[in-house]
C-alpha positions as CSV (number, residue, x, y, z in Angstrom):
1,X,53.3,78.1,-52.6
2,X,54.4,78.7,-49.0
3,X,52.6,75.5,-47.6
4,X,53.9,73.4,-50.5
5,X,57.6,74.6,-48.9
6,X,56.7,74.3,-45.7
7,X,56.1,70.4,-46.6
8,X,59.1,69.8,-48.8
9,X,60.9,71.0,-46.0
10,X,59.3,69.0,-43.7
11,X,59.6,65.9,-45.5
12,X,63.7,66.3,-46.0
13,X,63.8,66.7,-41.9
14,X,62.4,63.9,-41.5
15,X,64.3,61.8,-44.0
16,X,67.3,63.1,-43.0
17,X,66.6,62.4,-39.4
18,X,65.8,59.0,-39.9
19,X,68.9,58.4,-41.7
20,X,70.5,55.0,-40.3
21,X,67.1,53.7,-39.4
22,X,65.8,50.8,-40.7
23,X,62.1,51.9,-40.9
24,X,62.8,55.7,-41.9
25,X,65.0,54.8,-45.4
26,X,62.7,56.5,-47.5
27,X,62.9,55.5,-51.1
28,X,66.7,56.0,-51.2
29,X,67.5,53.1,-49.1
30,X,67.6,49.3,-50.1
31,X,64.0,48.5,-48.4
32,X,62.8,50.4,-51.6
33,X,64.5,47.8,-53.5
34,X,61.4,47.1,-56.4
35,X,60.4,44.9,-57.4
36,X,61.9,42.5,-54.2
37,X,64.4,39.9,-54.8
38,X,63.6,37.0,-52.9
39,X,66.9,35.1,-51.5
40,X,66.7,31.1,-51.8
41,X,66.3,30.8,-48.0
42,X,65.9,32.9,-45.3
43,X,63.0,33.8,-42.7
44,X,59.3,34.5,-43.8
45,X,57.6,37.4,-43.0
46,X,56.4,38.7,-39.9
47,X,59.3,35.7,-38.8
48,X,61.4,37.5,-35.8
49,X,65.1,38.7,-37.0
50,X,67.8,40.2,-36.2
51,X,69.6,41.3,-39.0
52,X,68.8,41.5,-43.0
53,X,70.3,38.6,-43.8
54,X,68.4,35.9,-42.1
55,X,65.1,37.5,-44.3
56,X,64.0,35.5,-47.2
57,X,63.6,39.2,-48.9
58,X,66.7,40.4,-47.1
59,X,64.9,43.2,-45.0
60,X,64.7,42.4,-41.3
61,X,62.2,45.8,-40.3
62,X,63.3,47.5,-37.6
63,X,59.6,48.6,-35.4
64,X,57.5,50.3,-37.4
65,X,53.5,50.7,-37.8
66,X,53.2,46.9,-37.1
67,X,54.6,47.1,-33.8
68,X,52.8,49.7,-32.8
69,X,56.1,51.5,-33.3
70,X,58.0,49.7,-30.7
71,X,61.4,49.1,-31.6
72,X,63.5,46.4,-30.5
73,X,60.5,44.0,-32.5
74,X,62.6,43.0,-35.5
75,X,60.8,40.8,-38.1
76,X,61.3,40.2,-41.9
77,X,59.2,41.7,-44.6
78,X,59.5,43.1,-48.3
79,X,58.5,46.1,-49.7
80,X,54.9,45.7,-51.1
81,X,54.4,49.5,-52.4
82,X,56.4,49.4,-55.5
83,X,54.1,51.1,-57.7
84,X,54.3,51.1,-61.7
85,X,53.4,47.1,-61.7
86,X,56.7,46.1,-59.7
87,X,54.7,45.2,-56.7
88,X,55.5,41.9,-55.6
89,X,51.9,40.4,-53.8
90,X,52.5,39.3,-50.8
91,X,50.1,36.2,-51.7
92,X,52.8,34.7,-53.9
93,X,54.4,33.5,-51.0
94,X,51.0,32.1,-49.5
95,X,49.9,32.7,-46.5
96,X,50.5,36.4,-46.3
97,X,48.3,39.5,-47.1
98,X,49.4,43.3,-47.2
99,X,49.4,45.7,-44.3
100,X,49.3,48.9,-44.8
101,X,50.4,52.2,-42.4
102,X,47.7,54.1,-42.2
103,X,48.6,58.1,-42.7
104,X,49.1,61.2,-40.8
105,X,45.9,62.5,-41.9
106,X,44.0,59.3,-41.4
107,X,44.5,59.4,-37.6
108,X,47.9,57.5,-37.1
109,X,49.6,60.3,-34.6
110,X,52.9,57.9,-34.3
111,X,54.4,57.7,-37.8
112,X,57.4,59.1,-38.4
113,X,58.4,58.4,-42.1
114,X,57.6,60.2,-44.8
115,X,56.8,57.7,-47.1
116,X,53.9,55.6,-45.8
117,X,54.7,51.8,-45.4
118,X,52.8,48.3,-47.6
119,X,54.7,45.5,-46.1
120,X,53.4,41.6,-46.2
121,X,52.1,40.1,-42.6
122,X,51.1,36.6,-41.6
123,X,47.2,35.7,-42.4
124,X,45.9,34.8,-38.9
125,X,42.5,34.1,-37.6
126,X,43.5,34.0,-33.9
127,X,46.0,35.6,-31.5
128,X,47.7,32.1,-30.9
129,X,48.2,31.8,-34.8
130,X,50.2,34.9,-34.1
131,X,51.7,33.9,-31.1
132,X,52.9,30.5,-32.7
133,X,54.5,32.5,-35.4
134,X,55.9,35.4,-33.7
135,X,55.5,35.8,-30.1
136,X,56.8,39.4,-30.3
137,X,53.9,39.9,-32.5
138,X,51.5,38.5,-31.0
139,X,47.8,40.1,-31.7
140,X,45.6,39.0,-34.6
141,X,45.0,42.5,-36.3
142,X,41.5,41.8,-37.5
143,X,40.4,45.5,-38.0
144,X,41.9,48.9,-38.9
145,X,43.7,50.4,-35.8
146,X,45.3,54.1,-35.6
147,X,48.4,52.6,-37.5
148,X,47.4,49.8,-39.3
149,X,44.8,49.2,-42.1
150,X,44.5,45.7,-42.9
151,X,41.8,44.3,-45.6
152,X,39.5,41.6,-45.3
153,X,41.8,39.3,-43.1
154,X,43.4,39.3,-39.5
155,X,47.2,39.7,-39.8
156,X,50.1,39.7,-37.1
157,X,51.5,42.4,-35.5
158,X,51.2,44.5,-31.8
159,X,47.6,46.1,-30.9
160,X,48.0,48.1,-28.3
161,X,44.1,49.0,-28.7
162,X,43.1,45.7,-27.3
């Protein structure tokens, strides 16, 4: 009972300290929004941004697992962990695949939400697909790293592992 506390207490530090942030919502905030409403235009994912309305799914992420945590790297994504069959695939928009942020437990010593992250990422097969894209993103994730687990494709985002 006292570790089950110990991480309830946990988790409500770290929500409210990443209150304002746009990778730290939490479910309360609109990133959560499920299942996404996609805008009639607006920037793809993994498409640089610098604020929620230029995103075609009106989130423009803030840092985060797919920048190695560096922020300053804004770029536009959905939500892709809705759970209870309101996931949106990221496929529907073609040419985009999930990413997922790999967990405390699983290695990934950086993250700092509480909820773990499943945002869509641009399919790539070489670091100058990336670099065409999103030069702030520039890598061609082809393999789990210590944040990132990706599935059978490469997708955009910062390795600093290279």
């Amino acid at each position: 009972m006292h570790t089950m506390n110990s991480i309830i207490v946990i988790a409500a530090l770290m929500l409210f300290a990443s209150c304002g942030s746009s990778v730290d919502e939490g479910r309360s905030g609109p990133w959560w929004q499920c299942p996404p409403v996609k805008a009639a235009n607006g920037l793809e994912h993994g498409q640089k941004c610098t604020q929620d309305s230029d995103c075609m799914y009106g989130h423009c992420f803030d840092g985060g697992f797919l920048t190695a945590y560096t922020s300053g790297i804004k770029f536009c994504t959905k939500n892709n962990n809705c759970g209870s069959g309101d996931s949106v695939p990221c496929s529907v928009d073609g040419g985009f695949a999930s990413a997922f942020e790999k967990s405390i437990s699983g290695g990934n010593t950086a993250r700092t939400s509480a909820e773990p992250f499943k945002v869509c990422a641009k399919i790539c097969k070489s670091n100058s697909d990336c670099e065409q894209w999103n030069p702030e993103l520039p890598d061609c994730i082809k393999n789990s790293t210590d944040y990132v687990s990706v599935g059978t494709q490469g997708v955009c985002g910062v390795n600093p592992f290279n």
